[in-house]
Each structure stands twice: as structure tokens, then as C-alpha cells.
C-alpha positions in Angstrom: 94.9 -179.3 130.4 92.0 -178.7 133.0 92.7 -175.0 133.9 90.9 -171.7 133.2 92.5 -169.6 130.3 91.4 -166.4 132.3 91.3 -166.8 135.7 94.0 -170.3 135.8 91.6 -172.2 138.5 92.6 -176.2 138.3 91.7 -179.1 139.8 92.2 -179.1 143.9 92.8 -182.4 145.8 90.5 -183.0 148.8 89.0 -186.1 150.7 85.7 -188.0 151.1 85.2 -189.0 154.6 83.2 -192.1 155.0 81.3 -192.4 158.4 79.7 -195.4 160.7 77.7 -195.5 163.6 74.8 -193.6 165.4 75.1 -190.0 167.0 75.6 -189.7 170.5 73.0 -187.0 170.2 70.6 -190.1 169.0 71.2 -192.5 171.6 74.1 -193.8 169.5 77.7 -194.3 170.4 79.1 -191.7 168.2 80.4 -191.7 164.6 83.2 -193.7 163.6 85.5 -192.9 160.2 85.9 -195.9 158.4 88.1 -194.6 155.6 89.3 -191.4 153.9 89.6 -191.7 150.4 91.5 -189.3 147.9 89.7 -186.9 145.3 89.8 -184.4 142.7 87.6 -181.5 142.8 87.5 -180.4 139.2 86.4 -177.0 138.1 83.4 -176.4 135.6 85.1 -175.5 132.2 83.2 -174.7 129.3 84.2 -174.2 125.6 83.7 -170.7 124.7 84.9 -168.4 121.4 86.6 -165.2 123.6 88.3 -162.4 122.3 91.3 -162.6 123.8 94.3 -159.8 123.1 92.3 -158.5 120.0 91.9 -162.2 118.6 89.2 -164.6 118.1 90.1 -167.9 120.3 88.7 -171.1 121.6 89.3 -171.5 125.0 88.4 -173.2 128.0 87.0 -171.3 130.2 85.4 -171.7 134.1 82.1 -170.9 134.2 82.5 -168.2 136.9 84.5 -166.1 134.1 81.9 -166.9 131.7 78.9 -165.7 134.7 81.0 -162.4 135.8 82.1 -160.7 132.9 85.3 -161.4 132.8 85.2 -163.3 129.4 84.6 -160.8 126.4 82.5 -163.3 124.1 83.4 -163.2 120.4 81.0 -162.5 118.1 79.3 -165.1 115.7 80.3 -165.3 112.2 76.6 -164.3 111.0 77.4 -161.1 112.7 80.4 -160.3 111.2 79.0 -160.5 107.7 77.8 -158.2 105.9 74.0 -158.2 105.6 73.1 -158.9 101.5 71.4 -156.1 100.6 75.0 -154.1 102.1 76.9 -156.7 100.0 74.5 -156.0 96.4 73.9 -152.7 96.3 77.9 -151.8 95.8 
């Protein structure tokens, strides 16, 4: 589903207005709507791993989460093991 695990922002509907004619301003006898035609405005999920409740999660997640702070970023698996030397010398 397109919707923010944090935050729950979804697609909102909205319109395009499509315009004809020449400003009055320009001489013009002012614009004309010629048709309105329904749209979605979706909202700019990413992918991310998140810690989310103590576990590690994919989740879709709006970028604004991502940008703010909101989203505590899990960390990669290279970080989580141990380094080699750790891992040899016991």
C-alpha cells in the first residue's frame, strides 16, 4: 500500500486545470477552463531498513521522515559483526 509506515501520509486526490485564451492583462479576452481532469498526488516513499519497536524492518517510508529524524535507520550487517581480529583472538 502507498502510505508512510511512520508518519501514515497517502496519496491525496486533486485536479489539473487546463486553461485557453490570452490575459485580459495582455490585451486578451481572459482565460477560459477547458477541462478539469482528476489526479493523484502521490507521496515520495522510499525503501529503508528502520528500527522500529526494537526490531530490524523494511518499511516504506516518506522521505520527509527519512529528512527529519523521525526514522531511526538500522544498522548494516557489516556493522553488526564482529570485526576478525575480535572473532580470532578468543
Amino acid at each position: 500500500m502507498k502510505e508512510c509506515a511512520i508518519c501514515g501520509k497517502a496519496p491525496v486526490v486533486g485536479h489539473t486545470v487546463t486553461h485557453r485564451g490570452k490575459l485580459k492583462k495582455q490585451g486578451g479576452v481572459g482565460r477560459r477552463t477547458v477541462r478539469v481532469n482528476r489526479r493523484r498526488f502521490l507521496p515520495n516513499l522510499q525503501r529503508a531498513t528502520i528500527l522500529l519497536n526494537g526490531t530490524i524492518r523494511h518499511a516504506r517510508v516518506c522521505t520527509q521522515c527519512l529528512r527529519s529524524g523521525r526514522v531511526v535507520k538500522a544498522p548494516s550487517r557489516r556493522a553488526l559483526q564482529l570485526p576478525k581480529e575480535a572473532a580470532h583472538s578468543s
